[in-house]
Structures are given as structure tokens and as C-alpha cells.
C-alpha positions as CSV (number, residue, x, y, z in Angstrom):
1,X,22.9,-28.6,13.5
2,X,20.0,-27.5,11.3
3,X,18.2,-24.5,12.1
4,X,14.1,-24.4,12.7
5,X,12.8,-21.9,10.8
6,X,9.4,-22.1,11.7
7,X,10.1,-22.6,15.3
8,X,12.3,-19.0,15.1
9,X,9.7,-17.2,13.3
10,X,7.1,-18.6,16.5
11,X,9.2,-16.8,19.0
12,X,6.8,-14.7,20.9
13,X,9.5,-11.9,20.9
14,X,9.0,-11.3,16.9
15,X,5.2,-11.6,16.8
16,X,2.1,-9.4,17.0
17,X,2.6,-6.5,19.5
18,X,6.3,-7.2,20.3
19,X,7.1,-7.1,16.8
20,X,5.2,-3.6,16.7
21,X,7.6,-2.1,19.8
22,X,10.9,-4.0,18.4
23,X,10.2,-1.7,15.0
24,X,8.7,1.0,16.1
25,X,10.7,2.2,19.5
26,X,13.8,2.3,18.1
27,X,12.2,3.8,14.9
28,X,11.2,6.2,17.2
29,X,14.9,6.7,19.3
30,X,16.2,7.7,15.6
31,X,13.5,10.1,14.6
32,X,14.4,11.9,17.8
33,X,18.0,11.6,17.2
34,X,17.1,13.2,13.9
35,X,15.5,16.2,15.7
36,X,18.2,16.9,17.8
37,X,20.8,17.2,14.8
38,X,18.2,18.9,12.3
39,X,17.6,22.6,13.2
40,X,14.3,22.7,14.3
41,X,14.4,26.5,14.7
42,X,13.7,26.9,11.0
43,X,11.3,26.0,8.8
44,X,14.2,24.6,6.5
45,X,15.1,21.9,9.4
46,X,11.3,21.2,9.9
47,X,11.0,20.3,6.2
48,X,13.8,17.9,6.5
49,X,12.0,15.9,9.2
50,X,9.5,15.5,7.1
51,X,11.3,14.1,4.3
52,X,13.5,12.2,7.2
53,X,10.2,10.3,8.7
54,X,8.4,9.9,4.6
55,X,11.2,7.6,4.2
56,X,10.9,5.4,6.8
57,X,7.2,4.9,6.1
58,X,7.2,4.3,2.5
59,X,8.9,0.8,3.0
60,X,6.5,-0.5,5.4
61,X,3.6,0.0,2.9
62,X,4.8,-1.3,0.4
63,X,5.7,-4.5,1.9
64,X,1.9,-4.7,3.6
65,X,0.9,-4.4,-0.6
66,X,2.9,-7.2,-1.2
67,X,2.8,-9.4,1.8
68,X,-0.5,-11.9,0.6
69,X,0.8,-11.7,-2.7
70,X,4.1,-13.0,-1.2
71,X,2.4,-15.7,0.7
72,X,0.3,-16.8,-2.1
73,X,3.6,-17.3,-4.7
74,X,6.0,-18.4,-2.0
75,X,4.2,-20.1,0.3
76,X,6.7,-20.9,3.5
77,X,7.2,-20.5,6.8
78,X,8.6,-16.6,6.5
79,X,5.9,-15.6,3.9
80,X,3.5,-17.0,6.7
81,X,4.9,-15.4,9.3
82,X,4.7,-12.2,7.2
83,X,1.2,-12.8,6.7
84,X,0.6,-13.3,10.3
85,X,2.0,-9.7,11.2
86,X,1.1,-7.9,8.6
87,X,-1.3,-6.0,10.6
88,X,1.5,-4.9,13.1
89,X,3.4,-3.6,10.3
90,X,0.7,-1.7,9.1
91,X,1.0,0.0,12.5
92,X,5.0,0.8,12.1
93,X,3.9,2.2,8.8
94,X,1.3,4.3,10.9
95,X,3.4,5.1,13.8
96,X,6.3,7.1,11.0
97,X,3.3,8.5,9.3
98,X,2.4,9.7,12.7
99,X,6.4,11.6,13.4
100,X,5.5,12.8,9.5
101,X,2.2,14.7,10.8
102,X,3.5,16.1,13.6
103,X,6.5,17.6,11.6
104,X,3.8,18.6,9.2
105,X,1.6,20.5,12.2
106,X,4.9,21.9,13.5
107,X,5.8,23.6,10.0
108,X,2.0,24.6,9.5
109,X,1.4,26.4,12.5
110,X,5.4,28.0,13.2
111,X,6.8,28.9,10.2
112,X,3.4,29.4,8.0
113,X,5.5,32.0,6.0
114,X,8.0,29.4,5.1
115,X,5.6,26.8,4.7
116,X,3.6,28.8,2.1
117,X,6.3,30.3,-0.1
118,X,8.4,27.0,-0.4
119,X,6.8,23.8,0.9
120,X,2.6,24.4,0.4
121,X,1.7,22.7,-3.0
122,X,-2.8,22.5,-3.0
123,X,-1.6,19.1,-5.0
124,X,0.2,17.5,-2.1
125,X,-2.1,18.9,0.6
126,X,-5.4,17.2,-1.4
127,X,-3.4,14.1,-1.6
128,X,-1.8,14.1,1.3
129,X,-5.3,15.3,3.4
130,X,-6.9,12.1,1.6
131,X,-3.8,9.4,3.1
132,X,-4.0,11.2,6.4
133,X,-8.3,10.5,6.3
134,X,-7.7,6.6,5.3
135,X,-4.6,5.9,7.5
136,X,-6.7,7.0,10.9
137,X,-9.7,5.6,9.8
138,X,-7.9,2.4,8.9
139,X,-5.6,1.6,12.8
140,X,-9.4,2.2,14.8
141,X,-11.0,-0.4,12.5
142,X,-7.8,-2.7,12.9
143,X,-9.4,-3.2,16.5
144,X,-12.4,-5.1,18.0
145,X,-13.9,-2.0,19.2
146,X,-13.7,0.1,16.0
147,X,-14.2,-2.9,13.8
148,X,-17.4,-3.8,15.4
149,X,-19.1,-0.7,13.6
150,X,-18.8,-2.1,9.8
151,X,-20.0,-5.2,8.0
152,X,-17.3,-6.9,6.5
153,X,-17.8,-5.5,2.5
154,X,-17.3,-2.7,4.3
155,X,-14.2,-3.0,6.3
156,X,-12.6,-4.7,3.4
157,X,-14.0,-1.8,0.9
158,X,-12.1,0.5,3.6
159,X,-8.8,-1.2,4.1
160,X,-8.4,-2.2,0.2
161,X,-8.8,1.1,-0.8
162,X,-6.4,2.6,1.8
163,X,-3.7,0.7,1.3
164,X,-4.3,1.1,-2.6
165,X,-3.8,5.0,-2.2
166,X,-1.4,4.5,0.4
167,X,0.7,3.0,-2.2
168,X,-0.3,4.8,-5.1
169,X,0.7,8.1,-3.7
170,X,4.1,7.6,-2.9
171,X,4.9,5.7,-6.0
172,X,3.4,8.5,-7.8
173,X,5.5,10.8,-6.2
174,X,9.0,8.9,-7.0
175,X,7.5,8.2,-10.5
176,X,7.7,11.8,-10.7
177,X,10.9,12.1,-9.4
178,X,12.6,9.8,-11.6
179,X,10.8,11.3,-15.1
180,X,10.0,14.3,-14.5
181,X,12.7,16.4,-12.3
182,X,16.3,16.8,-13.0
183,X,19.0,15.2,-10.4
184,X,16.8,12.0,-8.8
185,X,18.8,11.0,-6.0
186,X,19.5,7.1,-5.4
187,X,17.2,6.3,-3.2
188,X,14.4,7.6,-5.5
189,X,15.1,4.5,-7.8
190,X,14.9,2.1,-4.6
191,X,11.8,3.2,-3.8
192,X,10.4,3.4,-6.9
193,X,11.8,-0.4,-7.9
194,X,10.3,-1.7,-4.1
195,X,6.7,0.1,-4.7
196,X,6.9,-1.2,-8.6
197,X,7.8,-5.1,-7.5
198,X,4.5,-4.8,-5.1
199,X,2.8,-4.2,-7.8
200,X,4.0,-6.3,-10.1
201,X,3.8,-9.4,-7.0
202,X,0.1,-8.4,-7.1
203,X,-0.7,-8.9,-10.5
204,X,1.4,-12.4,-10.6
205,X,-0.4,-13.7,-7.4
206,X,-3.8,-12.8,-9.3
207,X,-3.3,-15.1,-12.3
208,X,-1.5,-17.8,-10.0
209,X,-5.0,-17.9,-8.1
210,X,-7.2,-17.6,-11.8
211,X,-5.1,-20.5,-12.8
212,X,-5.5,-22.6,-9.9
213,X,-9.2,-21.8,-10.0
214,X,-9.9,-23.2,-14.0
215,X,-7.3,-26.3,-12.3
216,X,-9.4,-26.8,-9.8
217,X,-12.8,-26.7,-12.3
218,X,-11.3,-28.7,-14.8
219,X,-10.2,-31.4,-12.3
220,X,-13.6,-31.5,-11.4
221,X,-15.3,-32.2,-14.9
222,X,-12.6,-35.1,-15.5
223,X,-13.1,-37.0,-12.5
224,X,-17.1,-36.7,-13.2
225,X,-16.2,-38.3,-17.0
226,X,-13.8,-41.1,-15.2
227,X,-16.2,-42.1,-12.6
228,X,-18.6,-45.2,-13.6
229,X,-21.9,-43.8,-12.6
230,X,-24.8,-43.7,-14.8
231,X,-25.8,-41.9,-17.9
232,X,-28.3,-39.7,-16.0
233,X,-26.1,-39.1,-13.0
234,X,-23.1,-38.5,-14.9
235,X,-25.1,-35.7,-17.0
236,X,-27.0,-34.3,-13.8
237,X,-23.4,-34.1,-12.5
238,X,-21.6,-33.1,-15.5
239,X,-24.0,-29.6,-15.4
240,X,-23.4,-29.1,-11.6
241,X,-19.4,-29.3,-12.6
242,X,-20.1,-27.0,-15.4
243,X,-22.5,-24.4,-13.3
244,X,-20.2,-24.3,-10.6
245,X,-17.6,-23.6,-13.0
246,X,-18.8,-20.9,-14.9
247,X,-20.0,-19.2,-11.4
248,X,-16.9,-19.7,-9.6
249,X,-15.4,-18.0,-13.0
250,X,-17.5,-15.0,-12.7
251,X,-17.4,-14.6,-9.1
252,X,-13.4,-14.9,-9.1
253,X,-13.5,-12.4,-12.6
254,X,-15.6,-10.3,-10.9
255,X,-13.6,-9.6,-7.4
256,X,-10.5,-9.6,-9.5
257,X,-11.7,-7.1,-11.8
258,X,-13.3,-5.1,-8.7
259,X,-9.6,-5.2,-7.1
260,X,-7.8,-4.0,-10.6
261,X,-10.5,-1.6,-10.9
262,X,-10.0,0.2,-7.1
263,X,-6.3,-0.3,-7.8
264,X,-5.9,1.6,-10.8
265,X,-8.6,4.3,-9.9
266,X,-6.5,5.0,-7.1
267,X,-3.5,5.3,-9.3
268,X,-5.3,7.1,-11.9
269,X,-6.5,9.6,-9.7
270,X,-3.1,10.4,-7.8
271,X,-1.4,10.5,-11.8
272,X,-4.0,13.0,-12.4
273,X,-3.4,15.4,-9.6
274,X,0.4,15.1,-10.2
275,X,-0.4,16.3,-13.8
276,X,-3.1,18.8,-13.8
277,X,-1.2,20.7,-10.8
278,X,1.8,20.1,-12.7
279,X,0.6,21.7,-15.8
280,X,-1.7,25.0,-14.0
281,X,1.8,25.2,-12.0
282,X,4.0,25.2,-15.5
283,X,1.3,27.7,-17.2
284,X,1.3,30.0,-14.3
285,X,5.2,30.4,-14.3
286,X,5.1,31.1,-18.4
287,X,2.3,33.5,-17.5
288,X,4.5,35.3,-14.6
289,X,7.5,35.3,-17.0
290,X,5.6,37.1,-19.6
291,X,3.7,39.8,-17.8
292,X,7.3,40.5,-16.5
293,X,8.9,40.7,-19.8
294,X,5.9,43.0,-20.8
């Protein structure tokens, strides 16, 4: 008895909105059985949370990074269903951002001194203040109602470059962990491989689609040469092909360029957070040691 694939991956039960509460409630059910073991009477159990609920989220982003790229190299029916629902996974990723920010206003607001003296880093609260603008910003204009208010350059400028930094950051932060500090823990290199294989999906689903695009032009110019129509059409039709080439060329180099260039902005500007407060953070600690020799 064969199984349907695409008939499975149909079932209303693992689409749209009821894929969204079959993630995210029991996602949820864990977080709070996390709580009650973690002891939230100290800012040490806070900070735990927080590190608890980052690693639920990071996943879910980077599989909405790769998900088209997915779909455009492996086209199928779980790639499309993927595709389908990749919205709704953008909302599990925002739902255990959510349990992160509320750990976060927890530890901010009751245990400031703890907060300050062993957690606060201006680096991390820039970057995180910037993935905590896009990542509200982005679920309203997922909607009709908050959609509505942007042209579509717009909504895709918005989106594109959230889920750029969205990934960046984290995969900034475990690059950091795996080169930088001493004792990376397993899980570092799990993340950093998933958020690295996006990435890489990305860049092999750009030049699939470039070469599919010459294909596609080049098809074109030898069926004009095969065809038996007239000197005069044949040339008249020969320039079309070759116009439509060339701009179909520059309008694909140009969006693909656009994309690389909004991609590695965002990555260049999260790697140069991590360093410059890396290095004022270094100096200052030489500086202290120093005067306290002195």
C-alpha cells in the first residue's frame, strides 16, 4: 500500500493556522514547564529562560531563510508544502521570540542590578532592540489589515530585510561562539551548521534561477534561427530575442545583486557590532588591569 504524500501534506490539520497551534501550544506547555523548574526568583534563573526560549526560535528562522531556496532546488510535494506555511512558521518563530521578550522585561525591570553587572552588553541590546523593531513590524504586515498600508517594494523591502537580520544575528552570535570563546558547547555547532546551510541553499538557488534564465534566453534565439520565416522577420525577431535577453539579464543581475547586497549589509553590520564592542570591551579590561597594577 503506497503512501500519498501530497494528499498527507493537504490534511487540513498540518496547514496554515492549525499548523501554527500544533507548533506553538505545545511550544508554549514546555516554556512554562521550563519556568516552573528554573528559579525564577533570581536573576540567574531568569537569564536561563532566556537562553531556554533563544533556542527554540533560532531553528524556525532559519528554516523560513531557506524554505524558497528549498523549493526552488527540490521542487516536491514537501518543499511545497513548506512553501505554503512558511508564513505560519514565521509566527512559531515570533511566538518564542515573544517568551524571549518577556523573560527579557522580567530580568530588566526585577533584577536590574543583576541584569547590569552580568547580562547588559550595549552590543546585544542595539542588536537585539533592532530584531525586536523588524520582528513586530513584520507579524502586522503578515495580515490584510496591516499589509494594506505598504506598496508591495515596500512590504517586500520590509520582510527581506527582517528576515536577513533575523538570521544574521544569531549566526553572528554562534560564529562568535565557535571562534572566538573558549568551551562552545554542542549545540553551538548545530546551529551554526543549520544557519550556515541556509545560507549556502540561498546562494545555490540564486545561480540555479540565473541559469535557467540564460536557458531560457538562449532557447529563445535558437528556435528564432530554426524557424523558416523571412530574412527581415527573422532579424526583427532575432533583436527582440536579443533585447529581451539582455533586459531580462540586467533585471535578474540587478534584483540578485540587490538581494546579496541587503544580505551581506545585514551581516556586515551585525560582524561589526560583535567586533568593535568586542574590541572597546577587551581595551577597557587591559585599561582596568593597568590602573590597578599602578
Amino acid at each position: 500500500m503506497s503512501i500519498d504524500l501530497k494528499a498527507i501534506l493537504k490534511n487540513k490539520a498540518i496547514n496554515k493556522w492549525r499548523l501554527f497551534w500544533l507548533v506553538s501550544i505545545p511550544m508554549s506547555i514546555v516554556m512554562v514547564i521550563a519556568m516552573m523548574g528554573a528559579d525564577m526568583s533570581t536573576g540567574a534563573g531568569v537569564s536561563t529562560m532566556i537562553g531556554f526560549s533563544v533556542r527554540w526560535a533560532v531553528p524556525f528562522i532559519f528554516l523560513v531563510v531557506a524554505i524558497s531556496s528549498v523549493q526552488i532546488l527540490f521542487p516536491g510535494p514537501f518543499p511545497m508544502w513548506l512553501l505554503r506555511n512558511r508564513k505560519y512558521i514565521g509566527m512559531c518563530f515570533a511566538v518564542a521570540m515573544a517568551w524571549q521578550g518577556l523573560f527579557i522585561f522580567i530580568m530588566s525591570n526585577f533584577f536590574r542590578e543583576y541584569y547590569f553587572a552580568d547580562v547588559y552588553f550595549f552590543r546585544d541590546e542595539l542588536e537585539g532592540s533592532i530584531g525586536y523593531i523588524f520582528l513586530p513590524a513584520m507579524v502586522v504586515t503578515s495580515f490584510k489589515f496591516g499589509r494594506k498600508h505598504l506598496s508591495s517594494k515596500q512590504w517586500k523591502l520590509l520582510h527581506k530585510s527582517g528576515i536577513y537580520f533575523l538570521w544574521a544575528y544569531p549566526f553572528a552570535v554562534y560564529w562568535w561562539a565557535l571562534f572566538y570563546y573558549e568551551n562552545p558547547v554542542p549545540l553551538d555547532y548545530v546551529y551554526y551548521s543549520l544557519g550556515f546551510l541556509a545560507f549556502a541553499l540561498r546562494i545555490a538557488a540564486w545561480g540555479k534561477q540565473r541559469q535557467q534564465a540564460e536557458e531560457e534566453c538562449a532557447g529563445e534565439q535558437h528556435a528564432a534561427r530554426v524557424q523558416g520565416i523571412g530574412r527581415r522577420r527573422y532579424r526583427l525577431r532575432s533583436f527582440c530575442s536579443y533585447f529581451r535577453s539582455v533586459l531580462a539579464r540586467a533585471c535578474f543581475c540587478f534584483f540578485d545583486r540587490a538581494e546579496v547586497v541587503c544580505e551581506s549589509l545585514s551581516v556586515a553590520a551585525v560582524l561589526a557590532f560583535q567586533t568593535l564592542f568586542f574590541t572597546l570591551h577587551h581595551w577597557a579590561g587591559r585599561h582596568a588591569g593597568n590602573q590597578g597594577s599602578a
